[in-house]
C-alpha angles and dihedrals in degrees: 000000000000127000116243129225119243087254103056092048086064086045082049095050095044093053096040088052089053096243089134121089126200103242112233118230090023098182079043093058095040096057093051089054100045091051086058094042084054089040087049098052093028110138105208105137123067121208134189127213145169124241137176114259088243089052092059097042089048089051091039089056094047085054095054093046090055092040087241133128114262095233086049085055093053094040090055088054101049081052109045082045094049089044100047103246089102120069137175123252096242101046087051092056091048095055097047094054 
């Protein structure tokens, strides 16, 4: 048998305690859903801005690394910051004092 994660043994409990519903109108639903997931990583606005050089090599090598474009990089960033899951460093190690 496989080991579970951590994770998934809280999915496992929840469902086997019955805490889980079918969802009626299930297409229905997922389209609903799937119009909010396009609205949400729409990229409808374009922006302009200035970096060092080192900057940009440093963020076209990170790309490469990922096999991602450069300007995709920059964008996920942006996002993850603007959405909360990206922190500084020193702001981390502030709040874990």
């Amino acid at each position: 048998m496989t080991k579970l994660t951590q994770e998934e043994r809280e999915l496992l409990t929840t469902v086997e305690r019955g805490e889980w519903r079918s969802v009626k109108n299930l297409e229905k639903e997922r389209t609903r859903y799937q119009g909010y997931a396009r609205a949400t990583f729409k990229k409808d606005r374009r922006i302009n801005i200035r970096l060092s050089q080192k900057d940009l090599d440093a963020l076209q090598t990170l790309a490469l690394e990922e096999g991602i474009p450069y300007q995709t990089l920059i964008a996920s960033i942006l996002h993850k910051y603007a959405a909360g899951s990206l922190v500084e460093r020193a702001r981390l190690a502030m709040s874990q004092r």
